[in-house]
N, CA, C and O atoms as a printed pandas DataFrame, in Angstrom:
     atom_number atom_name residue_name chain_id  residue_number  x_coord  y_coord  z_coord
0              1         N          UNK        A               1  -35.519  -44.867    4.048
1              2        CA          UNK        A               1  -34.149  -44.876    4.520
2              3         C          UNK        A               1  -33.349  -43.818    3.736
3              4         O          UNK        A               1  -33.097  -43.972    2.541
4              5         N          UNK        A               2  -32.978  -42.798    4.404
5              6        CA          UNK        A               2  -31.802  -41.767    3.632
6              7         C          UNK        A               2  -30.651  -42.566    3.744
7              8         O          UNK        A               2  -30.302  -43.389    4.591
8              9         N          UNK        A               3  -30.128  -42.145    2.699
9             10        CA          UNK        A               3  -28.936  -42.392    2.319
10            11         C          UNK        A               3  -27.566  -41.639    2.748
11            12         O          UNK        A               3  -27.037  -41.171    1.740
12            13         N          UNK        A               4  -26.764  -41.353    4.025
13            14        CA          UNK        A               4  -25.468  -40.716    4.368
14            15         C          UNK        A               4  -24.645  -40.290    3.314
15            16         O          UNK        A               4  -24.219  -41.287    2.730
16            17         N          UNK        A               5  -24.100  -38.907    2.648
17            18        CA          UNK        A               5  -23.015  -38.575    1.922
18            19         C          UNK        A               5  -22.288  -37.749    2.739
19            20         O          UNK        A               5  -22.526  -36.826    3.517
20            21         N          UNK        A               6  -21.191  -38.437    2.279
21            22        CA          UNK        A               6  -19.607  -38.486    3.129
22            23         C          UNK        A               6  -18.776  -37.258    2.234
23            24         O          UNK        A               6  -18.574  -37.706    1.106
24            25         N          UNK        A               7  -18.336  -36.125    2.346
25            26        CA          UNK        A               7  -17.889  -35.527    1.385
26            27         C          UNK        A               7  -16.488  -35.649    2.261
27            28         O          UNK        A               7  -16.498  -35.255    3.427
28            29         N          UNK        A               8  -15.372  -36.163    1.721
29            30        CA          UNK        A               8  -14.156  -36.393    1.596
30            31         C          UNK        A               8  -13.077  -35.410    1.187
31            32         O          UNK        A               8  -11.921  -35.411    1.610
32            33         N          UNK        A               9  -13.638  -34.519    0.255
33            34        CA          UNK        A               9  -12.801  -34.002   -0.627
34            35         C          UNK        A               9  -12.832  -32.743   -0.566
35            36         O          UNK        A               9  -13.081  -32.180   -1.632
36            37         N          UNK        A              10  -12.619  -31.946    0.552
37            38        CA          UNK        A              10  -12.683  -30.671    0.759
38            39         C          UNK        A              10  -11.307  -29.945    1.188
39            40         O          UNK        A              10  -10.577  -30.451    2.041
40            41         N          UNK        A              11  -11.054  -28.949    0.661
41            42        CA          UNK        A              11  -10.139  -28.323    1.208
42            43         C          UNK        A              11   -9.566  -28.280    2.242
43            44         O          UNK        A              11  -10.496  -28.700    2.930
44            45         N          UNK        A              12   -8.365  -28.027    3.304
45            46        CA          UNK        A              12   -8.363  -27.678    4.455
46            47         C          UNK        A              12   -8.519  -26.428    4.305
47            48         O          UNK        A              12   -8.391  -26.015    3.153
48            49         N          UNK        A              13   -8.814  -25.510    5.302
49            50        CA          UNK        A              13   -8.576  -23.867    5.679
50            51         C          UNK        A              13   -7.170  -23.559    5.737
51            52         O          UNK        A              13   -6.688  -22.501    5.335
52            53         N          UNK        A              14   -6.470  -24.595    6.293
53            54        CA          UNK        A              14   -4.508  -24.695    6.007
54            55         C          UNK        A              14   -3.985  -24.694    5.158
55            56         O          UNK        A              14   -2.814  -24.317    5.187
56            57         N          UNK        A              15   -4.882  -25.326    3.367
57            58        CA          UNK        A              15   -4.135  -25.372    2.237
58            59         C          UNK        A              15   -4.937  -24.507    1.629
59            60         O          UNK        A              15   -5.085  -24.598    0.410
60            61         N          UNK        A              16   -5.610  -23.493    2.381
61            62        CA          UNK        A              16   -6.334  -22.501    1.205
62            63         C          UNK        A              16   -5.703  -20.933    1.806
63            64         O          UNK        A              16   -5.751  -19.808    1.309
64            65         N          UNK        A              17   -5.254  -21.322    2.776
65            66        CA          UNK        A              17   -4.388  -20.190    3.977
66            67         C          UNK        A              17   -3.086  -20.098    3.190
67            68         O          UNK        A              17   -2.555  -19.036    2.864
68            69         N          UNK        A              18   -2.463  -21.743    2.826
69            70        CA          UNK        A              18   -1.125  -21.869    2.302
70            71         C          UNK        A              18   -0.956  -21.257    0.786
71            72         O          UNK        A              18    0.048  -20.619    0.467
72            73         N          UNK        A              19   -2.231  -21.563   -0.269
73            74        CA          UNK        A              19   -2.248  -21.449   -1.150
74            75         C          UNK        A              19   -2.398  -19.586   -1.412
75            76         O          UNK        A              19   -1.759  -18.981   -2.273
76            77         N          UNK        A              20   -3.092  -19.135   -0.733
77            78        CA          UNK        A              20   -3.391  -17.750   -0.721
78            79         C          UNK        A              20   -2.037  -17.097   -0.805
79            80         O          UNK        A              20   -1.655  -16.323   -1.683
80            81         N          UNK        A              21   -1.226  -17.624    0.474
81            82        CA          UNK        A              21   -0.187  -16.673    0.910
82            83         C          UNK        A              21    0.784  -16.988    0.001
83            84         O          UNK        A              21    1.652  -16.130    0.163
84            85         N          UNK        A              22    1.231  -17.971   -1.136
85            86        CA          UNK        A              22    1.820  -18.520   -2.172
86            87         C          UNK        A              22    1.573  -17.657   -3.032
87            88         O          UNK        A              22    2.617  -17.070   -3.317
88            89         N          UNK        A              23    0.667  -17.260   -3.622
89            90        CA          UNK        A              23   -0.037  -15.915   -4.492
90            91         C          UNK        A              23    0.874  -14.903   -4.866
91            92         O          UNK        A              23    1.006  -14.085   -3.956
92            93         N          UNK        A              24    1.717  -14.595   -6.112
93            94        CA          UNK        A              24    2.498  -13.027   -5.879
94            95         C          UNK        A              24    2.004  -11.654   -5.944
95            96         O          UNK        A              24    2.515  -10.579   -5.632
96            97         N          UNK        A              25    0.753  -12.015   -6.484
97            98        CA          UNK        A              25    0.053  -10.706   -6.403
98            99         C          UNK        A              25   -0.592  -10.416   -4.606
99           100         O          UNK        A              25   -0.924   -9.360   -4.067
100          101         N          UNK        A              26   -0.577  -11.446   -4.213
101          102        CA          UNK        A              26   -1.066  -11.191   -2.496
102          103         C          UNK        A              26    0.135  -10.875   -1.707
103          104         O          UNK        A              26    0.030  -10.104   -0.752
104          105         N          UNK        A              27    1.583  -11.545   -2.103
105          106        CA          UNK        A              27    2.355  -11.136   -1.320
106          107         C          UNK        A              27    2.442   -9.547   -2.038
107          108         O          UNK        A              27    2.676   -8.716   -1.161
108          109         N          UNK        A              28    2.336   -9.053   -3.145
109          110        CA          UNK        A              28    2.425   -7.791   -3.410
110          111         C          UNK        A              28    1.857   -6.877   -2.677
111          112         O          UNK        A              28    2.307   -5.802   -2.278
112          113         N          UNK        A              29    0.840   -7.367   -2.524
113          114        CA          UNK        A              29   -0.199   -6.093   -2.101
114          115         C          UNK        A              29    0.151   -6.368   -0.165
115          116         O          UNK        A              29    0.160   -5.481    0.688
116          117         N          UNK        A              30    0.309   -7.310   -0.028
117          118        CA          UNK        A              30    1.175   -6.926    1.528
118          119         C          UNK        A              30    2.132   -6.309    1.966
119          120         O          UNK        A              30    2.215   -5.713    3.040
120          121         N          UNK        A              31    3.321   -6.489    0.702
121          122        CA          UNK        A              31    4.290   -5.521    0.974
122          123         C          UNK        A              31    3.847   -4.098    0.883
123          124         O          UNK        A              31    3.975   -3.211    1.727
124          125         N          UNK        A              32    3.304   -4.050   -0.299
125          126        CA          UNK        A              32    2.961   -2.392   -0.691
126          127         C          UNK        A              32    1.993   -1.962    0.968
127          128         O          UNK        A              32    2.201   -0.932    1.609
128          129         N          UNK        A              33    1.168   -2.833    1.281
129          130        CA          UNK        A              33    0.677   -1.978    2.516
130          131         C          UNK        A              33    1.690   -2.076    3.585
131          132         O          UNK        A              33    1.748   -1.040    4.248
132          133         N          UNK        A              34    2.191   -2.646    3.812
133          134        CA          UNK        A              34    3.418   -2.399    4.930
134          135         C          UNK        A              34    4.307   -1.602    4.428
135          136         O          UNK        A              34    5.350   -1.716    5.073
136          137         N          UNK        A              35    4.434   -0.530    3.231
137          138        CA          UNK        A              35    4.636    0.195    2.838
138          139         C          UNK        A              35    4.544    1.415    3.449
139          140         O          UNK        A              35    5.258    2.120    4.161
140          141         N          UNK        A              36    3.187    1.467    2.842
141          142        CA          UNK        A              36    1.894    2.835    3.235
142          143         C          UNK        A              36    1.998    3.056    4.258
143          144         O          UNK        A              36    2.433    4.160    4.587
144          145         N          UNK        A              37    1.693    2.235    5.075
145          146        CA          UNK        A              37    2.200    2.330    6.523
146          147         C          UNK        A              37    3.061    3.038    7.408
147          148         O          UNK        A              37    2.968    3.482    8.552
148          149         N          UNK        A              38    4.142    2.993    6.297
149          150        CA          UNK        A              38    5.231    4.405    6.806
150          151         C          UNK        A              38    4.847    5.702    6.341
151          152         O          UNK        A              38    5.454    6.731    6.637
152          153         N          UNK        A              39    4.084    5.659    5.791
153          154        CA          UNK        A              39    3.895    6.925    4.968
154          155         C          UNK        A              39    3.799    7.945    6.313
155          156         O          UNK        A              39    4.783    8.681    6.390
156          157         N          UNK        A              40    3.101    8.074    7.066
157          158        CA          UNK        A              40    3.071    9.090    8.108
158          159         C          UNK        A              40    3.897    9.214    9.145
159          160         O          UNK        A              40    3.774   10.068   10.023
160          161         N          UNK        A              41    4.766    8.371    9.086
161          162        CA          UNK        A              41    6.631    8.473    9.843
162          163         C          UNK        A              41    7.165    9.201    9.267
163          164         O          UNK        A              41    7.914   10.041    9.767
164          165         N          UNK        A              42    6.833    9.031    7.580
165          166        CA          UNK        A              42    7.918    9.589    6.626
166          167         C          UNK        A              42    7.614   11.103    6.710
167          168         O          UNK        A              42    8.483   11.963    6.859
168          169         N          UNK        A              43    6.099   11.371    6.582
169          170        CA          UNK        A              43    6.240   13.054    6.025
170          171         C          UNK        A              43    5.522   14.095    7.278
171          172         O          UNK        A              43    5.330   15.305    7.152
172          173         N          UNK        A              44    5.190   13.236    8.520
173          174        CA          UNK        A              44    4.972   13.625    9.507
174          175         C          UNK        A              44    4.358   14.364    9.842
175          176         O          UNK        A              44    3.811   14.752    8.810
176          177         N          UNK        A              45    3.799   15.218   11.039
177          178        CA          UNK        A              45    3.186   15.913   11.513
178          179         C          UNK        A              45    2.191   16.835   10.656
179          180         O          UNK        A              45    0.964   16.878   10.750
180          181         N          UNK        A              46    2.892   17.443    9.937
181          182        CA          UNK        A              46    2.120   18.712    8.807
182          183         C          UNK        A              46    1.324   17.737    7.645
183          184         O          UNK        A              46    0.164   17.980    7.312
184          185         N          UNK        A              47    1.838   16.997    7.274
185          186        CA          UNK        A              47    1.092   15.941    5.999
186          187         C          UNK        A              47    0.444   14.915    6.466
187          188         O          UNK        A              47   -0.542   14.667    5.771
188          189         N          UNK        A              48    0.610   14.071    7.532
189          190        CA          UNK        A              48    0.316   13.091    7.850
190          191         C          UNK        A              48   -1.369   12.759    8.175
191          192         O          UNK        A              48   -1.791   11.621    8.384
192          193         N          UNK        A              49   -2.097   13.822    8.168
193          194        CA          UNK        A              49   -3.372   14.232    7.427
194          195         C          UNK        A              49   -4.066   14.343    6.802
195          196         O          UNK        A              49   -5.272   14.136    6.942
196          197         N          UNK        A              50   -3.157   14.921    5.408
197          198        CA          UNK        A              50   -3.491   15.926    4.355
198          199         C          UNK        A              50   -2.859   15.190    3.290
199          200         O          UNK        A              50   -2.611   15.730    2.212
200          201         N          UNK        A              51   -2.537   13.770    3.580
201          202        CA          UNK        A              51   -1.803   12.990    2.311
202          203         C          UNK        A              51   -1.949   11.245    2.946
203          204         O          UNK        A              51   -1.909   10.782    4.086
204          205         N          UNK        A              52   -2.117   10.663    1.673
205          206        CA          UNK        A              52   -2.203    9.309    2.108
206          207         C          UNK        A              52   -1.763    8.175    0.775
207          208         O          UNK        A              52   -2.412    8.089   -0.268
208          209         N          UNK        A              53   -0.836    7.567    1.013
209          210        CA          UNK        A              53   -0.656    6.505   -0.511
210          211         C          UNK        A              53   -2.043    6.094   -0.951
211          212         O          UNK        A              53   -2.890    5.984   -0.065
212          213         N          UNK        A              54   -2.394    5.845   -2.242
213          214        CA          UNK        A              54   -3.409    5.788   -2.465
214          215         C          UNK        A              54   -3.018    4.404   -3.955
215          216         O          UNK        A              54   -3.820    3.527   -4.275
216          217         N          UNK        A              55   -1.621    4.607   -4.600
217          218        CA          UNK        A              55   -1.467    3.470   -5.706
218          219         C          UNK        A              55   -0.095    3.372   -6.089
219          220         O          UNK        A              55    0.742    4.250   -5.876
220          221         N          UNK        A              56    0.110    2.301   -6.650
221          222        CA          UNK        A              56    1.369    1.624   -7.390
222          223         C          UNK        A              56    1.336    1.551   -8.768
223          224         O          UNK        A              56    0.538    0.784   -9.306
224          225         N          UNK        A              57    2.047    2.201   -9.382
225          226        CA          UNK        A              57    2.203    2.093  -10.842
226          227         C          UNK        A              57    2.436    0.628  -11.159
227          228         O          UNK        A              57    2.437   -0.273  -10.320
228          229         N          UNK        A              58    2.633    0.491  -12.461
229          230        CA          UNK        A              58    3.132   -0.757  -13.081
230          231         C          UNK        A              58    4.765   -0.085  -13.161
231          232         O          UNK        A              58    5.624   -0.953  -13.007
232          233         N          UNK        A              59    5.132    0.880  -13.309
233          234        CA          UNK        A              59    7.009    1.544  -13.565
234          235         C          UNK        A              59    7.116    2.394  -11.843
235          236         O          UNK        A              59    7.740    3.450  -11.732
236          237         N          UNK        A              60    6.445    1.761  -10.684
237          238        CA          UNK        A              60    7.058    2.063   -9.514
238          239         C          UNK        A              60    7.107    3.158   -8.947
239          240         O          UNK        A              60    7.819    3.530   -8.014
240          241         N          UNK        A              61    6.147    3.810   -9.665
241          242        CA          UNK        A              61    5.746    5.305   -9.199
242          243         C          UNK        A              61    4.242    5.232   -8.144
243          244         O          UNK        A              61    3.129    4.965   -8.598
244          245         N          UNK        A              62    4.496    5.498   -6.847
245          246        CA          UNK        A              62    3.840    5.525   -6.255
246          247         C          UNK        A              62    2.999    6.907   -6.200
247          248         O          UNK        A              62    3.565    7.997   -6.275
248          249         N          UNK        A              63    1.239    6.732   -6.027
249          250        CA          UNK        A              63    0.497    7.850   -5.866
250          251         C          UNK        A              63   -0.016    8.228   -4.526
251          252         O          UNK        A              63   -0.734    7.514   -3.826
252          253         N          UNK        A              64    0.382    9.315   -4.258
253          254        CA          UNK        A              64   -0.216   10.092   -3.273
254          255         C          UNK        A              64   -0.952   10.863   -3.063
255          256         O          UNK        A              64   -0.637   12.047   -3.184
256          257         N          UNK        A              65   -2.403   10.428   -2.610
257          258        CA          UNK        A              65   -3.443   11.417   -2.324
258          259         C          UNK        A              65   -3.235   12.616   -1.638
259          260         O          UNK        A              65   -2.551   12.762   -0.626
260          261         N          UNK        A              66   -3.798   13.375   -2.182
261          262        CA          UNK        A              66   -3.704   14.747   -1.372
262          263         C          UNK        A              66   -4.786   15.329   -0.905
263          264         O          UNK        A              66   -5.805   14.735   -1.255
264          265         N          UNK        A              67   -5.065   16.759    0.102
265          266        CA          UNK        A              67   -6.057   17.096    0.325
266          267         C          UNK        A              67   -6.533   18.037   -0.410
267          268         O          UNK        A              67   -7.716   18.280   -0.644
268          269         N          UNK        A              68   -5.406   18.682   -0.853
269          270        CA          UNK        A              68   -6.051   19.979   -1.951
270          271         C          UNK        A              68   -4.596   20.106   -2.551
271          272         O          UNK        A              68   -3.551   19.626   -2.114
272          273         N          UNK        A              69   -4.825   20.926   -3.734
273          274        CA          UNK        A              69   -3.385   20.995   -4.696
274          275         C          UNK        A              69   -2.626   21.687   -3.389
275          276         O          UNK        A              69   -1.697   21.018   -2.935
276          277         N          UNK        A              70   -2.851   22.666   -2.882
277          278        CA          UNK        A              70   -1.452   23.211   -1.976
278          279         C          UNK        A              70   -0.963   22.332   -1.279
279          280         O          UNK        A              70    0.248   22.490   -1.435
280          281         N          UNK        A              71   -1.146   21.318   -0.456
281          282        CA          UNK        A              71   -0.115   20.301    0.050
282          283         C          UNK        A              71    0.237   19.413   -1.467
283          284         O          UNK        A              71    1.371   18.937   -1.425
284          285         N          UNK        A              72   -0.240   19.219   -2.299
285          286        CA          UNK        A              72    0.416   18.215   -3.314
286          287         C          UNK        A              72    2.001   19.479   -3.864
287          288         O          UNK        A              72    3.158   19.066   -3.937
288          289         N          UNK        A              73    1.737   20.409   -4.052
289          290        CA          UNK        A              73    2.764   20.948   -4.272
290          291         C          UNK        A              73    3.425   21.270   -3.590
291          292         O          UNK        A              73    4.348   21.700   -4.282
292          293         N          UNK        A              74    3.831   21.483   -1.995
293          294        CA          UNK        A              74    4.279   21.036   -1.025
294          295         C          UNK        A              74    5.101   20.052   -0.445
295          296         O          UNK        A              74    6.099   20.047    0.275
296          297         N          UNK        A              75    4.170   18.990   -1.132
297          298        CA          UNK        A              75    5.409   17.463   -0.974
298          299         C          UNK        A              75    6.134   17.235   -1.913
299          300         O          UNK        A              75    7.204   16.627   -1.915
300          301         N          UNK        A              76    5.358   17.910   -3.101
301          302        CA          UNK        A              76    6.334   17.711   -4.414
302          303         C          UNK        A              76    7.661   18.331   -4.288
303          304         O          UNK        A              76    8.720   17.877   -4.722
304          305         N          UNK        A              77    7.425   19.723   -3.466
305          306        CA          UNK        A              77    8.796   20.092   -3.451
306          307         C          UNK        A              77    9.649   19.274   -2.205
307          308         O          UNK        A              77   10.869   19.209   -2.353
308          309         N          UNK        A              78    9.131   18.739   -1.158
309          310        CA          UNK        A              78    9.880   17.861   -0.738
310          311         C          UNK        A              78    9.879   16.724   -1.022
311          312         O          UNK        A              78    9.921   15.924   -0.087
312          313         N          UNK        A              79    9.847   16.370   -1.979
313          314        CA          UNK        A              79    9.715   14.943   -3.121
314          315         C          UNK        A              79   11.251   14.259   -2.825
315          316         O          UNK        A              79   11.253   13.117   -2.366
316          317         N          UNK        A              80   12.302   14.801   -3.029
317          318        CA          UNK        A              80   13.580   14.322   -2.665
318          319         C          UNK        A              80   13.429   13.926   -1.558
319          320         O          UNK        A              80   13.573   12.707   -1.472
320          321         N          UNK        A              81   13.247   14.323   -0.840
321          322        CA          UNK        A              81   13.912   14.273    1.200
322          323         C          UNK        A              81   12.949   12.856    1.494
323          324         O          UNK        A              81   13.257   11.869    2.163
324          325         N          UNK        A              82   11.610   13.149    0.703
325          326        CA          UNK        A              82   10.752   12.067    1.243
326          327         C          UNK        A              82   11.520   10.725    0.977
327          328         O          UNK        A              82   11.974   10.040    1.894
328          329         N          UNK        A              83   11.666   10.292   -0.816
329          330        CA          UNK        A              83   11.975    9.327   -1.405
330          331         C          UNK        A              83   13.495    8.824   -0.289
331          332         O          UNK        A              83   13.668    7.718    0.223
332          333         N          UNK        A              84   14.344    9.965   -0.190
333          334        CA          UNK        A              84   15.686    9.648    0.920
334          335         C          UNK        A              84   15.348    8.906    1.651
335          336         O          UNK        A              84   15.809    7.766    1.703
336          337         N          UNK        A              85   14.078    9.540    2.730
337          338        CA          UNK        A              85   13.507    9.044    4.488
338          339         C          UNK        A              85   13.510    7.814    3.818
339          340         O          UNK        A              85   14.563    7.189    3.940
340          341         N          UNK        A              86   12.565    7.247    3.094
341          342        CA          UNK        A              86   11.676    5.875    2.154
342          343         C          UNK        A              86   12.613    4.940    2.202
343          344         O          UNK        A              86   12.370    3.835    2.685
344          345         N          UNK        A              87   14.291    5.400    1.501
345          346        CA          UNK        A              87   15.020    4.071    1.831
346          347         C          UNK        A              87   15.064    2.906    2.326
347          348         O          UNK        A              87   14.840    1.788    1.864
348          349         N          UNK        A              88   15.498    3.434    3.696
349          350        CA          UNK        A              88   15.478    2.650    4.642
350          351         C          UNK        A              88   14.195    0.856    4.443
351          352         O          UNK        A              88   14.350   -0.351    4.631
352          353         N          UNK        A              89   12.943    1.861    3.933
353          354        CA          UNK        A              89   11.691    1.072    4.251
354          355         C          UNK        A              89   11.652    0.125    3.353
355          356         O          UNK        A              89   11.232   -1.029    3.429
356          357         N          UNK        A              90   12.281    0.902    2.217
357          358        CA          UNK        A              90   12.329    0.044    1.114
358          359         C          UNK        A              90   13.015   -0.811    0.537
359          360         O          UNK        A              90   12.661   -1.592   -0.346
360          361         N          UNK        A              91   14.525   -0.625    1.267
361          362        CA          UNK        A              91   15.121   -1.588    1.560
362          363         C          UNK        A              91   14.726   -3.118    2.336
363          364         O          UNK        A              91   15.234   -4.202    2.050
364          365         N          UNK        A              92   13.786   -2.889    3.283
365          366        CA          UNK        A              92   13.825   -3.813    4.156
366          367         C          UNK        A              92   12.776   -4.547    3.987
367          368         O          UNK        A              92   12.616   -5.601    4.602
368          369         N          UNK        A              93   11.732   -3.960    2.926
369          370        CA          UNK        A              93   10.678   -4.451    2.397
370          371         C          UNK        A              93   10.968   -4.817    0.909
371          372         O          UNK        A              93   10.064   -5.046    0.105
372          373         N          UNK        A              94   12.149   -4.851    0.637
373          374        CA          UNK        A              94   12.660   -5.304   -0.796
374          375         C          UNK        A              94   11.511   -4.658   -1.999
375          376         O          UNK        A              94   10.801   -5.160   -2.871
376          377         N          UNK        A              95   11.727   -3.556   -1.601
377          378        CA          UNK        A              95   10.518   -3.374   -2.452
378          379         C          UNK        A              95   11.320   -1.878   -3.406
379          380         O          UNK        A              95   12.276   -1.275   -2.919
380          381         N          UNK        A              96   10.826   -1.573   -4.506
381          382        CA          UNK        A              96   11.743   -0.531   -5.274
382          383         C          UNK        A              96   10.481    1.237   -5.784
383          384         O          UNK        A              96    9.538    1.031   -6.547
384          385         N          UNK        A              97   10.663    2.346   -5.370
385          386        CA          UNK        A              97    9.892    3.264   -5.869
386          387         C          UNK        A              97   10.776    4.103   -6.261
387          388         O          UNK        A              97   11.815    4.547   -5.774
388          389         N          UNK        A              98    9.931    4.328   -7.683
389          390        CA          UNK        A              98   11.149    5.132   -8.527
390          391         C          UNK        A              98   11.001    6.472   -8.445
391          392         O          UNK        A              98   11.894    7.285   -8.686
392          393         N          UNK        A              99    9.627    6.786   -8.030
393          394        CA          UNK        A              99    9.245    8.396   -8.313
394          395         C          UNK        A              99    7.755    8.355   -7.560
395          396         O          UNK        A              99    6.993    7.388   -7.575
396          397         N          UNK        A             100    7.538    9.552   -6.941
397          398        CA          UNK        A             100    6.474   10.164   -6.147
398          399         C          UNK        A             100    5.258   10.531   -7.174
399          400         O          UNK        A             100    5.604   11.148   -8.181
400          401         N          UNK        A             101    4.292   10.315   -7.075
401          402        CA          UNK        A             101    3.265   11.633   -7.895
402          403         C          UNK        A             101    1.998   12.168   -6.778
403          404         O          UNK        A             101    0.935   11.625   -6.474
404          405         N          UNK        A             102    2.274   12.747   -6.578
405          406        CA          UNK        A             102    0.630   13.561   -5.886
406          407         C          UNK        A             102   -0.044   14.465   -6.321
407          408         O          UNK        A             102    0.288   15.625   -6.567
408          409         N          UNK        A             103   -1.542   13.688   -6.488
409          410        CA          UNK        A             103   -2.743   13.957   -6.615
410          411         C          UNK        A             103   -3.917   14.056   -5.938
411          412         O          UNK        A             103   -4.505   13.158   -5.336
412          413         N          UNK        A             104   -4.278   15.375   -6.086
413          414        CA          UNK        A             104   -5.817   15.801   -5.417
414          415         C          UNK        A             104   -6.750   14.910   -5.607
415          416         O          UNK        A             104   -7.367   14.124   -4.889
416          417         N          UNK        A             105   -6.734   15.181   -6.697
417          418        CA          UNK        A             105   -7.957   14.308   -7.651
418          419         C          UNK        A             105   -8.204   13.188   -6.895
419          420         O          UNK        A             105   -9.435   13.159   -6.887
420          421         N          UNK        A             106   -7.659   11.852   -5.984
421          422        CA          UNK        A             106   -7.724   10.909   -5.743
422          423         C          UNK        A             106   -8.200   10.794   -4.082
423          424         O          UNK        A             106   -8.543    9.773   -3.485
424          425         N          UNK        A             107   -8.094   12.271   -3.526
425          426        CA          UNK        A             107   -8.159   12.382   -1.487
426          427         C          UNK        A             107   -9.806   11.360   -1.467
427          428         O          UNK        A             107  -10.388   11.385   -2.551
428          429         N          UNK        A             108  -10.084   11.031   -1.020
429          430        CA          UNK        A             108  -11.218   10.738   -0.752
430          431         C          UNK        A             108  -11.127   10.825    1.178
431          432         O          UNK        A             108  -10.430   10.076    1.863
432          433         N          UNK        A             109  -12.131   12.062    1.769
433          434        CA          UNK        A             109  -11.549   11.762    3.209
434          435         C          UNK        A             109  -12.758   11.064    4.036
435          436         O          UNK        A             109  -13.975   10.916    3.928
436          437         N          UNK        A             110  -11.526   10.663    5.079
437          438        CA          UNK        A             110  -12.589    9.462    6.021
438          439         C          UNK        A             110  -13.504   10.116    6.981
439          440         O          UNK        A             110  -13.662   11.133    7.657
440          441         N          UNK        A             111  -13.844    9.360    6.775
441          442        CA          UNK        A             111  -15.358    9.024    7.929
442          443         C          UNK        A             111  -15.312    9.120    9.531
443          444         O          UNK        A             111  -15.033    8.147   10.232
444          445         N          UNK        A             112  -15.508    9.950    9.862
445          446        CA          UNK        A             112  -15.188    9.792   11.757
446          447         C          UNK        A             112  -16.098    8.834   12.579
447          448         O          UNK        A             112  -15.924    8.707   13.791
């Protein structure tokens, strides 16, 4: 005769769904990608290629991959106008970036 075990004590998928989304480092990393996201509204047509957010500082300096140093110095000089466009986004995503940096070093490009 086997013996039936009843396991009782399991999680729901609802309080591990609830508990996840409770997380501030998970709501972080959601905002920051609904972030990124604008990134190719923001710098458009000519960059929107050749550049991609890639990280978040701990002091709010966001990194931007590049494809080769000539577009990183490129956006750098439109570094103002960008951070301006960004407002808006960042306002509404309560979210704060203090300063741009772009780097080559970091492009890694995709896969078709």
């Amino acid at each position: 005769m086997t013996k039936k075990v009843l396991y009782t004590d399991f999680t729901g998928i609802d309080e591990v769904i609830s508990d996840i989304l409770e997380d501030k480092s998970f709501k972080k990393a959601i905002t920051r990608n609904n972030l990124f996201k604008f990134w190719k509204q923001i710098v458009g047509d000519k960059f929107k290629n050749k550049s991609k957010p890639y990280s978040m500082t701990k002091d709010s300096v966001m990194v931007i991959a590049c494809d080769n140093s000539v577009t990183a110095q490129e956006l750098m000089l439109r570094k103002t106008t960008i951070l301006k466009d960004f407002k808006p986004y960042l306002k509404s995503l309560r979210i704060t970036v203090n300063d741009l940096r772009f780097d080559p070093k970091r492009w890694i490009a995709e896969e078709s």
